[in-house]
C-alpha positions in Angstrom: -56.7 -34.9 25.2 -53.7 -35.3 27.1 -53.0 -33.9 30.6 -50.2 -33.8 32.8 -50.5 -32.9 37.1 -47.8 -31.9 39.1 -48.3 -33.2 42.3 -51.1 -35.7 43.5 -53.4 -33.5 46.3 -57.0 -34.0 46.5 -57.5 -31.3 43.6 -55.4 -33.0 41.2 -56.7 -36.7 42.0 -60.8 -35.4 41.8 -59.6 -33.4 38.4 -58.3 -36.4 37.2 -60.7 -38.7 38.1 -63.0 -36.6 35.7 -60.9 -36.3 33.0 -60.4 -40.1 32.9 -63.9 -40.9 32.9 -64.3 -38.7 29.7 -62.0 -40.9 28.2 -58.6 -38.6 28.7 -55.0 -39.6 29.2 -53.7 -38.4 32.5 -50.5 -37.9 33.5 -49.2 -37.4 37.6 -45.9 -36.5 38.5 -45.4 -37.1 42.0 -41.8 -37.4 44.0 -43.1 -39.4 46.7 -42.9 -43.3 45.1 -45.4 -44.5 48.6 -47.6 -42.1 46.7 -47.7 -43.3 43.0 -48.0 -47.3 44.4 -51.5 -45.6 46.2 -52.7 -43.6 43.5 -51.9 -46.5 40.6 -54.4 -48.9 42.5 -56.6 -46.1 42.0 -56.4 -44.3 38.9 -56.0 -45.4 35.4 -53.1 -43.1 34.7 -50.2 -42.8 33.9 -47.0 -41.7 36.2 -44.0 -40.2 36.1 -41.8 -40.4 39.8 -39.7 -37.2 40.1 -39.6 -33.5 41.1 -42.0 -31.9 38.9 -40.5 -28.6 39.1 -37.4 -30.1 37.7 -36.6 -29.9 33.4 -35.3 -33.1 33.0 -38.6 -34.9 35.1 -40.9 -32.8 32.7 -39.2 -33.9 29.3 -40.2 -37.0 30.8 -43.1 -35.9 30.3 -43.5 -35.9 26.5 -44.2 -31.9 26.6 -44.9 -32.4 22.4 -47.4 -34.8 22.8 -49.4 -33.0 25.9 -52.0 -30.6 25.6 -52.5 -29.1 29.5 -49.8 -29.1 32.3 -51.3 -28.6 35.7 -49.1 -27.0 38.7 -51.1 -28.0 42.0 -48.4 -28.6 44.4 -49.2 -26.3 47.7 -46.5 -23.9 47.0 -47.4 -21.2 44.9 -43.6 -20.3 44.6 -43.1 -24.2 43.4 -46.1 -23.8 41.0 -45.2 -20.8 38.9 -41.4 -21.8 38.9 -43.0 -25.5 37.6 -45.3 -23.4 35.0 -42.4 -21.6 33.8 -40.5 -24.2 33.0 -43.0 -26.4 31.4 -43.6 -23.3 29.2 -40.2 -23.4 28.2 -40.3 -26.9 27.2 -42.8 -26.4 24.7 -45.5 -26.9 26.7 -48.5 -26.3 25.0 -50.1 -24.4 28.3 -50.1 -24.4 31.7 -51.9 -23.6 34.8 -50.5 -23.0 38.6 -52.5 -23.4 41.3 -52.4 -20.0 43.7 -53.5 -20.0 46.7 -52.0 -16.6 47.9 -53.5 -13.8 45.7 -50.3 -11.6 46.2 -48.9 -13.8 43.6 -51.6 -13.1 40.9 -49.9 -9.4 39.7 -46.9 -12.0 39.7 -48.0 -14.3 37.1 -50.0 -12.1 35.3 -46.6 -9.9 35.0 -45.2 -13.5 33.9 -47.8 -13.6 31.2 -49.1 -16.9 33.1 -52.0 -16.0 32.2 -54.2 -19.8 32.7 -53.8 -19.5 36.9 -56.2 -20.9 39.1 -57.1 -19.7 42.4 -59.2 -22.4 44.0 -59.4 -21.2 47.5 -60.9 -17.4 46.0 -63.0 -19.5 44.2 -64.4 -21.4 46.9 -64.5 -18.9 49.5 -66.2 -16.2 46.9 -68.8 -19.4 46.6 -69.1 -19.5 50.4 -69.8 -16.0 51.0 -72.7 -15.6 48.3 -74.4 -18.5 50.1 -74.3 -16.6 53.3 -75.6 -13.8 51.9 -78.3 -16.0 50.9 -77.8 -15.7 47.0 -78.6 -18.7 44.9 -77.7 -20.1 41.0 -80.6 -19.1 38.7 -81.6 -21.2 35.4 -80.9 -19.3 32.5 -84.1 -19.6 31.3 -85.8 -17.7 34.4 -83.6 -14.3 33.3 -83.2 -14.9 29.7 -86.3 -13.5 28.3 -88.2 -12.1 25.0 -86.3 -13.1 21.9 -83.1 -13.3 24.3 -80.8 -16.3 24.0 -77.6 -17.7 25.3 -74.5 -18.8 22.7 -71.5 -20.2 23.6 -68.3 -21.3 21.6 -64.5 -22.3 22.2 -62.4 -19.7 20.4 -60.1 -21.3 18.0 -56.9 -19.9 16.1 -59.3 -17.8 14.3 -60.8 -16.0 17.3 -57.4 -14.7 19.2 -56.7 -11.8 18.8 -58.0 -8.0 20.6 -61.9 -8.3 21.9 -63.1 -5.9 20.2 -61.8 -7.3 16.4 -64.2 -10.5 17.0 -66.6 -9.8 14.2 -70.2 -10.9 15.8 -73.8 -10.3 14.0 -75.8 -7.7 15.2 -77.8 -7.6 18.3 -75.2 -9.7 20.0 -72.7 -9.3 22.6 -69.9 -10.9 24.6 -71.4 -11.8 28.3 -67.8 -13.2 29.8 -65.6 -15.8 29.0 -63.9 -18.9 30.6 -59.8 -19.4 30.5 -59.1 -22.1 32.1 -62.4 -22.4 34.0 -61.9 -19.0 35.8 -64.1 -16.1 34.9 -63.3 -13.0 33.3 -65.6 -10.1 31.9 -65.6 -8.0 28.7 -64.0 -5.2 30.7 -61.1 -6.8 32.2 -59.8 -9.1 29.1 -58.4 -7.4 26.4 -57.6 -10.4 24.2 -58.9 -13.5 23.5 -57.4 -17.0 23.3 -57.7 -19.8 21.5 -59.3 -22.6 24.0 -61.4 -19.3 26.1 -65.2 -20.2 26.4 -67.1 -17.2 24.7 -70.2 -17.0 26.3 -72.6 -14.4 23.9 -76.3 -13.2 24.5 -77.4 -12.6 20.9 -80.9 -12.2 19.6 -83.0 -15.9 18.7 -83.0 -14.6 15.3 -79.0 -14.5 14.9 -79.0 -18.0 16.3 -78.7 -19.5 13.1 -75.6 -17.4 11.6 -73.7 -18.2 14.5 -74.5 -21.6 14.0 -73.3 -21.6 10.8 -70.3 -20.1 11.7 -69.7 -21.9 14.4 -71.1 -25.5 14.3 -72.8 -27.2 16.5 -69.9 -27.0 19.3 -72.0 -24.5 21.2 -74.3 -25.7 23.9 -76.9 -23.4 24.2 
């Protein structure tokens, strides 16, 4: 896979780091050239010097040839404007960082729909640990003949929630687009690339393995 970051803040250089150790081209495209000499000693990526939020620095880019474009620059203004206008350079998708939730009825209007709210995220983390909630295994509330199925939608998939033809006894839990959670209730379509996560009886297990392959992890 290849991925491209606009701008190189602490969110952009930890995702990357990951992606790189899984063995995934990286793109940064950073203005500041100081920058880019740091961040090349660092990271085995590959950079582009320029304003990201310009068309002619994202051509540069190679748009065909890249799967993700990440907007993480601070401003959420910058980010959608930069999301926008990867998305009309053929950019397969792309995800701005917000930071300011008044801006999420904005790019939903937009039809971004991949945005990313870190800080909600991490503050919505904080505030369950303070009220003294914790993660649970799967395996202490999944129960019975319960289990737990999960598969990346492909072409086949998109379309309205409720046309996804499952066996019986199984149902959508949530899904994942672009890492960010969303329930049944409040997604009306699916995408190719969303994380299905299903609770299905054991004995359907098999089905959706045939359908599905052995992408699931469950």
């Amino acid at each position: 896979m290849r991925t491209a970051f606009i701008g190189s803040n602490s969110l952009t250089v930890t995702t990357a780091e990951l992606l790189l150790a899984d063995g995934h081209e990286v793109i940064i495209v950073e203005r500041d050239r100081n920058r880019i000499d740091e961040l090349s000693e660092r990271l085995d990526a590959g950079f582009v010097h320029g304003d990201g939020t310009s068309p002619t620095v994202l051509r540069d880019v190679e748009p065909e040839n890249t799967d993700v474009l990440f907007c993480l620059l601070e401003s959420d203004q910058s980010n959608i404007l930069a999301a926008l206008i990867g998305r009309s350079l053929g950019f397969e998708r792309v995800v701005p960082r917000i930071n300011d939730r008044q801006f999420q009825h904005i790019t939903d209007e937009l039809g971004l729909d991949d945005t990313v709210l870190p800080n909600q995220a991490v503050a919505s983390h904080l505030r369950d640990l303070l009220g003294g909630e914790k993660s649970l295994e799967l395996s202490s509330v999944i129960r019975d003949d319960a289990a737990v199925f999960s598969v990346v939608a492909g072409e086949d998939e998109a379309g309205p929630l409720e046309e996804l033809d499952l066996p019986e006894r199984t149902r959508i839990v949530c899904l994942y687009r672009s890492e960010r959670f969303r329930l049944p209730e409040n997604t009306r379509r699916i995408k190719a690339d969303d994380e299905i996560i299903l609770i299905c009886a054991r004995e359907q297990l098999d089905e959706l393995h045939r359908r599905w392959g052995d992408t699931p992890d469950n």
